[in-house]
C-alpha positions in Angstrom: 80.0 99.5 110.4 83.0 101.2 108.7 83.6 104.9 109.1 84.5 105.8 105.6 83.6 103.7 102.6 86.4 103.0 99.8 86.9 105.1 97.4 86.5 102.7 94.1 89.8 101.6 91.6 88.3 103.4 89.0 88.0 106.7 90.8 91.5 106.7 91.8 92.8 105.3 88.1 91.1 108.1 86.6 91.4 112.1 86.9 87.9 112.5 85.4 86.3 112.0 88.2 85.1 114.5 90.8 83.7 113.8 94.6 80.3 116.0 94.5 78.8 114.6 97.4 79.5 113.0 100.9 76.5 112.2 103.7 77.0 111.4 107.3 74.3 110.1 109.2 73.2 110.0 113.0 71.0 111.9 114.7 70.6 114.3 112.0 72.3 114.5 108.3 75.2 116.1 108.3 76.1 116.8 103.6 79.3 118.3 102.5 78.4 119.1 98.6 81.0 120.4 95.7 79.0 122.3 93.3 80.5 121.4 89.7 77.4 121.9 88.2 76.7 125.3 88.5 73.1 126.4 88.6 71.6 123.8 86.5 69.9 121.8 89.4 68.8 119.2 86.5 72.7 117.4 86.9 71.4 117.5 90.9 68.3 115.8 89.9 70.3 113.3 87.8 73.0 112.7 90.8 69.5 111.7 93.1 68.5 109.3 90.3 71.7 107.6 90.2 72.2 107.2 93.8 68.6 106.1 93.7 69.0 103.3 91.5 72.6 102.2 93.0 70.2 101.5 96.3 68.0 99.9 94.2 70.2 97.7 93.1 72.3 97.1 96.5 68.9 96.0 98.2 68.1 93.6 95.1 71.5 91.7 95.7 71.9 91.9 99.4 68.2 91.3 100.4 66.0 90.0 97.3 63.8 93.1 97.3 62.7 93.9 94.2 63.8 97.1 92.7 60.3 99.1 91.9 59.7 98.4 95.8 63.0 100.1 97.0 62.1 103.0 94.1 58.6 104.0 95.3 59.9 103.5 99.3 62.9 106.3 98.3 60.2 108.3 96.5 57.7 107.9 99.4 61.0 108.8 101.6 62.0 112.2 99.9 58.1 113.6 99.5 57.9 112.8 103.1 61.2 114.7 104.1 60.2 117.3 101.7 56.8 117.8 102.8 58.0 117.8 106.4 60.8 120.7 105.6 58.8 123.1 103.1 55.4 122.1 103.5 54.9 120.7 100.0 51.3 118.8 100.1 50.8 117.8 96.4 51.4 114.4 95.3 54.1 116.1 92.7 57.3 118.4 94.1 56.7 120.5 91.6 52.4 121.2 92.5 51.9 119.2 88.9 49.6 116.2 90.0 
């Protein structure tokens, strides 16, 4: 497996574009994050949702698997982790069943 990925054409055509985010894994996660947004975690939230749906999409092309099954196995994933890390036990993040 390569180190680093590529950084896209468009990305390096372009000067709108701003690297926000960058995740190593191994044993643990190691996240190096540029905060352009300020304190509106909404952007955050909308950052998760794309990166969601680029998986989404990767595992539909690569492996057949349909899309709504990677989505609920991501959203299974993160109410685990953050369950696990902040002992959240409702099915909603935010205690809103």
């Amino acid at each position: 497996m390569a180190r680093e990925l590529e950084v896209p054409a468009e990305v390096i055509e372009d000067s709108e574009f701003d690297e926000v985010l960058r995740v190593w894994i191994g044993s643990d996660a190691v996240i190096a994050l540029q905060d352009v947004f300020g304190p509106d975690a909404h952007h955050w939230g909308m950052v998760l949702a794309d990166v969601g749906m680029h998986i989404a999409r990767m595992r539909l092309e690569r492996d057949d698997i349909p899309e709504i099954e990677t989505l609920q196995a991501l959203e299974d994933g993160y109410r685990g982790r953050m369950s696990e890390q902040f002992n959240i036990q409702h099915r909603s993040l935010t205690g809103r069943n």
